[in-house]
Residue, then its C-alpha position, 0 to 999 in steps of 0.5 A: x497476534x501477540x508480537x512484543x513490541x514498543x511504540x514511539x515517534x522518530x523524524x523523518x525525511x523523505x525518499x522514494x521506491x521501485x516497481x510494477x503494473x498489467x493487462x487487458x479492458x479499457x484505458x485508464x489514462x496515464x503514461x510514465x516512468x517509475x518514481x526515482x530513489x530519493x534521499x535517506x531519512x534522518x534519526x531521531x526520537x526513541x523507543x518508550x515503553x507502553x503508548x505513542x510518543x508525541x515528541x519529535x521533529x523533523x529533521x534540522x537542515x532535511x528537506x523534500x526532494x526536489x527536481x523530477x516533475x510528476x509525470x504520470x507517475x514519476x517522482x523527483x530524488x534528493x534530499x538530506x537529513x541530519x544522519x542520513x544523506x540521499x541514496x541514489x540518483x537516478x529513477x529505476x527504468x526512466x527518467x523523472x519525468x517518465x515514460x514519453x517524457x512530458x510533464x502533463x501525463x495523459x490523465x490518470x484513472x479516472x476516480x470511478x463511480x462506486x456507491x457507498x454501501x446502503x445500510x450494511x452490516x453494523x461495525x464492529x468496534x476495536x479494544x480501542x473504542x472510547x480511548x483517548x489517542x494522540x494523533x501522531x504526525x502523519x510525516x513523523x514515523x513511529x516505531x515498533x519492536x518485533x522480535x530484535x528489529x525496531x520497525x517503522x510506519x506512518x500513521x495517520x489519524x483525521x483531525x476529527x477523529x472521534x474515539x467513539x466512532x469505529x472507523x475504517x483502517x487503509x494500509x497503503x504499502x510502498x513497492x520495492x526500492x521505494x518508502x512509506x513517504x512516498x506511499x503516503x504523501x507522494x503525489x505520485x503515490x495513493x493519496x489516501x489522505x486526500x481520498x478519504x477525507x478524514x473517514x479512515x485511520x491510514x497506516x503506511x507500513x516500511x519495508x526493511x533492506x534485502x539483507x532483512x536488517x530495518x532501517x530508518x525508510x530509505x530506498x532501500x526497503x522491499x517485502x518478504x520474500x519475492x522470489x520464492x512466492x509465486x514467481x515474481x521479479x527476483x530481488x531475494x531468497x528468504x521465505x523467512x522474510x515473509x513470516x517477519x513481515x506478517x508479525x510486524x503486520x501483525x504487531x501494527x494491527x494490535x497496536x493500532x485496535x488496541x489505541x484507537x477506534x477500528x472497524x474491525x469489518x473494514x480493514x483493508x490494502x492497498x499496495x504498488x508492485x511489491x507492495x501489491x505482492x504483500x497485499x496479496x500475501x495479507x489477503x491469503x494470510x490474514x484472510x480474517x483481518x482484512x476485507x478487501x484488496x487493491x492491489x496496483x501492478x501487483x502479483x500474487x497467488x496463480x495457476x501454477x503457484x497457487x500457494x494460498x495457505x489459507x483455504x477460506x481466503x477469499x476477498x473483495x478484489x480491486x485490481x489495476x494492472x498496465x498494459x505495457x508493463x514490463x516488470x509485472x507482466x499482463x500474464x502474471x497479473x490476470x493469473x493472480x486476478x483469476x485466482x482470486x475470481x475463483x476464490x470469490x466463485x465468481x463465473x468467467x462473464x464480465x460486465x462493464x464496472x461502474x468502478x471506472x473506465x478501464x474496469x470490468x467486473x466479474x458476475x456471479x461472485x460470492x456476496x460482498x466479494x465482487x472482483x473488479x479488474x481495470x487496466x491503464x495503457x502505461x507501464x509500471x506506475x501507480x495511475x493517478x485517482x488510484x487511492x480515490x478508486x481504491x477508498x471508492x471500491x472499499x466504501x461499496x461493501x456492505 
């Protein structure tokens, strides 16, 4: 991993998004429509060499995005910023208020039961342990230089952070048409913030446009390549793209060990639609780096497209699909389940999972590699309690 770059804060707005959800066990409650696209977000800050910049502010005269209720899922559009104006107007595949239209949702998914690991194996601390780091603000992104693009995330760091005590590290990654606002502090999103309770550092990666050029986040923003790997939803055709995504992957994660204090056994994803796709391709990639996947509506690896380059890949799988989704199809999503549940030699009998309702778990995996698969009767949304789920699942491996 040694991808040149830079680090450094810029102001932000917000915006919203696009994508995915499968299958078949019980219901995860939670019925609606697809977050809408919202407004660009402002310019601000500069690259400074060598650490993380703690200077910048929000954006004068940019506002959250107003209008559009949470509806199960669905997220309102608007806003501005100074030097950038909101894109788009309308949610992709339903109105803002969601599939069915009430602003109450049926639910959400239930938080699920997962037990803290007893004991386990001790961490294991990154470069980063005993530094001092600044905790950057979680609505302000930072940004890094990979190859010729200036790239944007968000991170945050708990007020309590201690540079002694390695901690867990969470990527929550946006799907497509959507950003890392929405990911992060969206309550249509992973509310992995809330989830954790200060017990992870987070990092929510950006996507840049279909034409590969990085941006400031906008709607606009996708993963790799989504239409050469393992046959999901079109929107382009570049299996270079995919490489640029795991070096500015790559790029964050040497950061990130380099300044603060990581676990470096507990890293792990969670991503909606495409971003539940590059999740998958982290998973298959990155196979020594990360510990875990969650994948939501997501597609990845399956049996008539197996293309999993790394042999050994096989992870702790928590996977939620819709069982009316439209654009990530059941089919598609338990073929991607069954790849990983092969990967993990786990046997084809399930038992109920105390993960949640909706969920069941594969016997006889590997250890540490459970396979855990819940379903949610609603289309192609992230459910409500999935990052409480996710963090949950993760805190249950040794």
């Amino acid at each position: 991993m040694k991808s040149a770059f830079r680090v450094a804060t810029s102001s932000l707005l917000l915006a919203g998004f696009a994508c995915s959800s499968p299958d078949s066990p019980a219901d995860l409650g939670g019925t609606g429509g697809l977050p809408a696209a919202g407004g660009a977000v402002g310019t601000g800050g500069a690259a400074a060499g060598g650490t993380l910049s703690t200077g910048g502010t929000l954006s004068s005269g940019g506002a959250l995005p107003t209008g559009g209720a949470s509806a199960g899922g669905a997220v309102g559009i608007g806003g501005s910023s100074a030097g950038g104006s909101a894109a788009g107007g309308a949610s992709a595949g339903g109105a803002p208020t969601g599939a069915g239209g009430d602003d109450t949702g049926s639910g959400g998914i239930d938080g699920g039961g997962g037990m803290p690991g007893a004991g386990g194996s001790p961490s294991t601390g990154s470069p980063g342990c005993g530094k001092a780091a600044t905790r950057p603000d979680p609505r302000q992104q930072q940004t890094i230089q990979v190859g010729n693009l200036t790239r944007y995330y968000l991170m945050y760091v708990p007020e309590n952070y201690d540079p002694d005590t390695p901690l867990p590290l969470v990527f929550g990654i946006h799907g497509l048409n959507m950003n890392n606002v929405w990911a992060a502090h969206d309550q249509s999103g992973f509310q992995l913030i809330e989830a954790t309770q200060g017990k992870a550092l987070l990092v929510y990666p950006q996507g840049i446009r279909a034409n590969g050029q990085s941006t400031m986040p906008s709607s606009q923003s996708q993963w790799g390549d989504a239409d050469s790997n393992w046959g999901g939803p079109p929107p382009n055709a570049d299996p270079q793209r995919i490489q640029a995504d795991l070096a500015y992957f790559d790029a964050i994660l040497e950061f990130v060990n380099a300044n603060y204090c990581v676990d470096t056994k507990k890293v792990f994803s969670v991503g909606f639609s495409q971003g539940g796709f590059m999740t998958n391709v982290l998973g298959c990639e990155r196979p020594d780096v990360f510990r875990a996947l969650a994948p939501v509506a997501g597609w990845g690896p399956h049996g008539s497209n197996p293309s999993c380059s790394k042999q050994d890949a096989a992870h702790a799988i928590l996977q939620t699909q819709g069982t009316t989704d439209g654009i990530v199809t059941v089919q598609l999503a338990e073929a991607t389940r069954n790849f990983w549940r092969d990967r993990a030699g786990c046997s084809n009998m399930t038992m109920n999972s105390s993960h949640g309702q909706g969920c069941i778990e594969y016997q006889g995996c590997d250890d540490g590699k459970p396979v855990v698969y819940c379903t949610h009767g609603g289309d192609h949304f992230v459910p409500g309690g999935t990052g409480a789920r996710a963090w949950n699942f993760f805190q249950s491996l040794d």
